[in-house]
N, C-alpha and C positions, 0 to 999 in steps of 0.2 A: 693635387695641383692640376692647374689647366694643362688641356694640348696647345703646342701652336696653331692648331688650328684654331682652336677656342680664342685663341689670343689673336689670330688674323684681323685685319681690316684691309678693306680696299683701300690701295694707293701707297699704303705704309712702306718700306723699305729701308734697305741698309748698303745698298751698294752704292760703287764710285767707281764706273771701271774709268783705266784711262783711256783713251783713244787707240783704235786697234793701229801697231805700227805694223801689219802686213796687209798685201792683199785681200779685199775680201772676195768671197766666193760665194757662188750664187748657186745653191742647190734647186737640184729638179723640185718641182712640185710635189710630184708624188713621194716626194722621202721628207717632207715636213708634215707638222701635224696638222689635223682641222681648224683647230683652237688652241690655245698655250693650258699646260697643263696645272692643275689645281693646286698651286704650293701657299705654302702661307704667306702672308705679306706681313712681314714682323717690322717695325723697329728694330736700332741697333741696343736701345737699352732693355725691353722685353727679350730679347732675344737673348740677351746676357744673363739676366734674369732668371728666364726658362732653365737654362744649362747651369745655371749656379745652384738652384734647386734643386736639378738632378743630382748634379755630383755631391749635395750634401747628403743625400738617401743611398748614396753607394756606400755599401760597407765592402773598404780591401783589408790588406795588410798592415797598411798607414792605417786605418782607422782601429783594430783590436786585433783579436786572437781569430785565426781563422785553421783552425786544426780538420780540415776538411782531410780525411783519410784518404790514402794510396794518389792525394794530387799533390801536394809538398810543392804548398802556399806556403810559400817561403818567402822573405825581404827578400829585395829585388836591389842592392847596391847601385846608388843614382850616376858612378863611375860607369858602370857598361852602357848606362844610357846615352853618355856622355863618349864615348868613343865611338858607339855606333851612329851619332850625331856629325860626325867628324866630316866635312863637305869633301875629300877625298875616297868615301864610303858613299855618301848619299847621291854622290852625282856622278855617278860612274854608269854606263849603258852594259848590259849584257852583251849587248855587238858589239864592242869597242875592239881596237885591234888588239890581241893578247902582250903585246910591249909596253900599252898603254895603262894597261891592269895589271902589272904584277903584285902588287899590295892587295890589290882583293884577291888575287890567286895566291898567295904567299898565306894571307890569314886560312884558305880552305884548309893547303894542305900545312901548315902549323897546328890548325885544331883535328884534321884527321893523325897527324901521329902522337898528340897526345892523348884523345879519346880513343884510339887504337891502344897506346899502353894501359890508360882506366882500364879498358874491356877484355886485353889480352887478345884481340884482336890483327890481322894482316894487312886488308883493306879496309875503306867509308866510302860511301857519299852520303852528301846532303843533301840528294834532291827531296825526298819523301819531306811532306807540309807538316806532319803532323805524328803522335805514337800511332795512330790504326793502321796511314798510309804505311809506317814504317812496317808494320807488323804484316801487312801487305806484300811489300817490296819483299821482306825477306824471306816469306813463302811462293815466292816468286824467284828467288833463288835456290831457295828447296827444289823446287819442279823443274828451274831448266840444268842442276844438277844431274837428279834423276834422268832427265831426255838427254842428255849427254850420254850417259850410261846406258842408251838403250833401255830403260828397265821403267818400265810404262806401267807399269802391274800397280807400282808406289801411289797407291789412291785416300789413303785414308791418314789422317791428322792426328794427334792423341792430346788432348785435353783435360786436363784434371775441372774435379765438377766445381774448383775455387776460382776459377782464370778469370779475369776482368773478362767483362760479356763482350768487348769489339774480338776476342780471341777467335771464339769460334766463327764470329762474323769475316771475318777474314781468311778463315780459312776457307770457307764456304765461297767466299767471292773470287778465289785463286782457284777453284774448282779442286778443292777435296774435301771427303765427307769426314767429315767429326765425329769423333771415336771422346769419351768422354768417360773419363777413371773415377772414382773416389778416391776421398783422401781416410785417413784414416783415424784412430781416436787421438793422436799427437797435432794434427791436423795439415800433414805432410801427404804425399801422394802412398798411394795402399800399393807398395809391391808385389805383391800377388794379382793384385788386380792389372797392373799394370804386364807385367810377364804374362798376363793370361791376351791384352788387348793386343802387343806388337804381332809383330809377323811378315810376310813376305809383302802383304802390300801395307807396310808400313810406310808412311814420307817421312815423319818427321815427329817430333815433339815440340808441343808450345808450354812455355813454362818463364815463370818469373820467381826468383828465389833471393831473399826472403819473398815467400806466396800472399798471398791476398788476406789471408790472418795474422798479418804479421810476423813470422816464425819462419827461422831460418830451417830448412827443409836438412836435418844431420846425414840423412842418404841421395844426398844430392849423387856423387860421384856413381853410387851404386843407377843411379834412375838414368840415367846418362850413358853409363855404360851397357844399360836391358836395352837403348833403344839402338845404339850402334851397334851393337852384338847382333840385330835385329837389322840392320841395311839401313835404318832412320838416319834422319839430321836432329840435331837440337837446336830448337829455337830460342833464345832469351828475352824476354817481354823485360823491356830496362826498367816501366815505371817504377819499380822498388828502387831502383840502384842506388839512391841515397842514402839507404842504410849501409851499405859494401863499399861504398866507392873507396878507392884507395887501401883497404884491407883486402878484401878476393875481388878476385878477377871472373868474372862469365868465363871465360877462355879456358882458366885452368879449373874449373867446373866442369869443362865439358860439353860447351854449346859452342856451335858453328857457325851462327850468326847472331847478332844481336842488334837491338834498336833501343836508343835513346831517346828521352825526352829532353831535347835540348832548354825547351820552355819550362821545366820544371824541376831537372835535376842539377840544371848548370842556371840555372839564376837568370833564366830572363821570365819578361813578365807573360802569365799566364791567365788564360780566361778573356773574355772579352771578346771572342768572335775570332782570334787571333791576331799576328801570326805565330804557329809555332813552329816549331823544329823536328822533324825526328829521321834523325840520319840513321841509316844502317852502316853495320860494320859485320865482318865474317872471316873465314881462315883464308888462310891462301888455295885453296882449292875451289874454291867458290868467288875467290877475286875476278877470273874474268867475267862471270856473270853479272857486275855490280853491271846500275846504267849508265849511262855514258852523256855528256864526256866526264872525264875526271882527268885531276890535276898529278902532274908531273915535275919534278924538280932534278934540273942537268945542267953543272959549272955554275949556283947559283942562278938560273933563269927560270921558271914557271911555262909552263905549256899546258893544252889541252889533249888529251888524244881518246881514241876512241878503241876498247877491246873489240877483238872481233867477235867474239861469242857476246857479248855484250847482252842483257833485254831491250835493253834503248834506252827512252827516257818515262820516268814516272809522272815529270814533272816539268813545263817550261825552262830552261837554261839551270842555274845552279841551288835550286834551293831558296829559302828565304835567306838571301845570304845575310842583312843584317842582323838578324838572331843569332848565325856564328859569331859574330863579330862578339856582341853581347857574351855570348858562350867564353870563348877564346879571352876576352879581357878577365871574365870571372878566374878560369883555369890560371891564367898568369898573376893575376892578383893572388888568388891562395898557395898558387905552388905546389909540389910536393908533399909538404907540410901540413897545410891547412886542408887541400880535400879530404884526407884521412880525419882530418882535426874535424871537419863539419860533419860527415859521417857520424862519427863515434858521438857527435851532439847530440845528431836527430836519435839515435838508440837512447843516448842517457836522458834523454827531455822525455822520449815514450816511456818508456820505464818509471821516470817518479813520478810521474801525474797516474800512469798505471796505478803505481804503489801508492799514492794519495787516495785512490778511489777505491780501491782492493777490501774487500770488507764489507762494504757500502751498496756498490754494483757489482752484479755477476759478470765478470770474465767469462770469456765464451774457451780462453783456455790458461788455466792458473800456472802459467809460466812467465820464465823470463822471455820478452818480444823484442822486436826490432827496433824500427823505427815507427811502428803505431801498433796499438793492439785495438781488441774487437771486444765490445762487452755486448752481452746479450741482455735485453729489458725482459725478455718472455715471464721470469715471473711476478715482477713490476705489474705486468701488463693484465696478468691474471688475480694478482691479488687486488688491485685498484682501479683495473681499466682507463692505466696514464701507461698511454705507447710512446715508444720509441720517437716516433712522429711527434708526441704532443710534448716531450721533452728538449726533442731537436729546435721546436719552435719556440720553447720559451727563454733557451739560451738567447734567443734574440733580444730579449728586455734587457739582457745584460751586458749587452755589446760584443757578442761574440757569434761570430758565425756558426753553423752549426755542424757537427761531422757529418760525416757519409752516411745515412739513413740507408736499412735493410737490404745491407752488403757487405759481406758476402752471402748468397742465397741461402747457404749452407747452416748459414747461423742467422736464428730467428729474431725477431725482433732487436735485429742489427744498430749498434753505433760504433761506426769505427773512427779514431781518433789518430788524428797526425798532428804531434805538436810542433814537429821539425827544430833543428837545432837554431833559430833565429830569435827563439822564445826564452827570456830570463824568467830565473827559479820566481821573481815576484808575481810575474804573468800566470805562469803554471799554478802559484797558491792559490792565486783568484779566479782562477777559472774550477781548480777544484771546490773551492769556498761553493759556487755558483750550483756546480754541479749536486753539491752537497743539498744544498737550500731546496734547490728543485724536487728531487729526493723527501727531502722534511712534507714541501707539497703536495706533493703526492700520496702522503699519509694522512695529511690534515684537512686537505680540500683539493680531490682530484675536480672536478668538476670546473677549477677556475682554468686548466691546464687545458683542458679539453677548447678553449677560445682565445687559448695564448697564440703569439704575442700578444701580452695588453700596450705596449707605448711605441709601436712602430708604427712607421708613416702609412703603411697596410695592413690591416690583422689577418685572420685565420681567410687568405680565399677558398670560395668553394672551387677546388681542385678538378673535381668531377666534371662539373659544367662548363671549367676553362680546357678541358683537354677536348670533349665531344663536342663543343661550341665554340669553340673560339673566336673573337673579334677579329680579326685580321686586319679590317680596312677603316677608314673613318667615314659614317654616315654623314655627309652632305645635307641630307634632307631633315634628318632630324631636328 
């Protein structure tokens, strides 16, 4: 399809402003431009046009199955949208006087004492934007723990070699150096290895349980307690929490602090440039460290105040606060009841689509998994030379997004699958069905796979030439 640029002409347009009803004001010279700058000049019906064609070439959740592994593309309930729409929400300033917000401070700290009982948790906040920032903040509380304690020595991070890759990225930007375990043939963390890595200058442990192969880690309590025996903290990477929530708690695991993904474990929408969510939570030891300010509640009235030990702030005023909102109407919507209730989905959706495919594809480990499990193509890939790649992209013909390609690193010619519990048993037959067919392909004409998709509105790009080359601007001259 054309750009708007392609689609420009001179003169065309779509606006109608009304008359400005304030002052105008007359800026310096030097702070305007030379010339006006190069936008497209659309029409109002090309330019409807433009955008209606896009959003038909977006594949979401409304559009099929998107079992994209460890991100839990989940429906998105058009209720949170709808409250977080709510013009007592949307038109509220962060400066406003604190008498004047007590509804947007009442929602912070209602979803910090619920998601403090999900996580087994003491304190939140929600300033951290995003899971990295979160995973951030809370080795940020690891460290000004440790400097509290005088004990400066605490330099090094421990790592299992399955951890989503922002792990160690985070550690590294909090300034410690990444200590990096193997896991073992279960595909949990190797406790010998790990009692060989702790020590005096231990900080902390980063860890997300169920781990990045899906599988709930059975020495979790034992791995927890090598690294406090050891002076460490434990950290909790929430991205899995959707398989646990409402069944174990991080807390009584054993970790000290933890970070959510509010954009993908509590149902708001995910992907797209943002915004997300990812608040941290942590024990009461580590509460004054959170940033500041943070919300208080005395005789029924909300306040802000400020720890003294406090970091500051990670992040402009409170966070994206409409994504709690979103978050918080989800938590009240399912209750008690239903978090456990959508948990125990997403496990039993991974499971039969597992057991649908079981036989067919190699499992990377022939157990019962969480809430996704990992198949490995390596010997697909050796008997046919049809990869993991060239299968991810032919689920595209089928209307189905495709999972998380060649991750964990760990496991070779990776597809990890997340069906999340938002997916009825008809959806899982036919995406097995699909999987299957592709499969059949693979043995009968690997060579059409290798230029799959065939009926999407892009096919196979050349990858290579778009990472070292990239377009970035629109040529004018051409």
């Amino acid at each position: 399809m054309k750009l708007l640029f392609e689609r420009s002409r001179p003169g065309r347009g779509s606006t109608l402003l009304p008359a400005c009803d304030v002052p105008a004001v007359d800026f310096d010279q030097s702070l305007l431009r030379a010339q006006a700058p190069r936008l497209p000049e659309i029409s109002e019906i090309d330019l409807g046009r433009h955008y209606t064609q896009l959003a038909k070439q977006t594949h979401g959740v409304n559009d099929g199955f998107y079992p994209l592994g460890s991100c839990t593309m989940k429906y998105n309930p058009r209720v949170n949208e709808e409250a977080a729409s709510l013009p007592g929400f949307t038109q509220v300033h962060p400066l406003q006087p604190q008498e004047t917000v007590q509804g947007a401070l009442e929602v912070l700290h209602t979803a910090q004492q619920l998601l403090c009982e999900i996580t087994g948790m003491d304190g939140m906040s929600f300033q951290p934007a995003a899971g990295a920032h979160g995973e951030y903040t809370g080795l940020l509380l690891i460290r000004k723990y440790h400097q509290s304690k005088g004990d400066t020595a605490r330099t090094k991070i421990i790592v299992p070699d399955s951890a989503h890759g922002t792990n160690p990225a985070s550690a590294t930007m909090a300034g410690f150096k990444v200590v990096s375990v193997p896991s073992n043939d279960m595909g949990g963390v190797d406790l010998e290895a790990l009692r060989k890595a702790v020590g005096p200058d231990t900080a902390g442990l980063m860890l997300t349980n169920p781990n990045t192969v899906g599988l709930f880690d059975a020495n979790i309590l034992e791995i927890t307690q090598i690294v406090h025996d050891a002076g460490g903290l434990c950290y909790y990477d929430g991205a899995n929490l959707n398989a646990v929530m409402g069944h174990v708690r991080p807390g009584d695991m054993g970790f000290d602090c933890v970070h959510l993904n509010l954009h993908k474990t509590f149902a708001t929408p995910h992907g797209g440039g943002g915004p997300g969510s990812g608040p941290v939570g942590c024990k009461a030891m580590l509460e004054p460290f959170l940033p500041a300010p943070r919300v208080k509640e005395a005789g029924g009235v909300y306040s802000l105040y400020t720890p003294d030990q406090t970091m500051g702030q990670v992040r402009s005023f409170y966070g994206n606060f409409l994504v709690v909102v979103k978050a918080l109407t989800y938590l009240i919507t399912l209750g008690k009841e239903g978090i456990p209730e959508a948990s125990a989905g997403a496990v039993l959706n991974a499971n039969y689509l597992m057991k649908k495919l079981m036989g067919h594809y190699d499992m990377a480990y022939n157990t019962l998994c969480m809430h996704e499990f990992v198949m490995t193509l390596q010997g697909l890939a050796h008997d046919s030379g049809v990869t993991a790649m060239d299968v991810a992209k032919r689920l595209l013909d089928f209307g189905i997004h495709p999972p998380t390609m060649y991750f964990p690193l760990i496991v070779h010619e990776a597809l990890m699958v997340e069906p999340t519990e938002t997916e009825s048993p008809e959806t899982l037959n036919e995406a097995a069905q699909a999987f299957l067919e592709i499969l059949a392909e693979a043995k009968d004409d690997p060579e059409s796979l290798h230029h799959a998709p065939h009926h999407c509105p892009i096919g196979r790009p050349d990858e290579v030439t778009a990472a070292r080359d990239p377009i970035l601007r629109y040529n004018f001259e051409a």
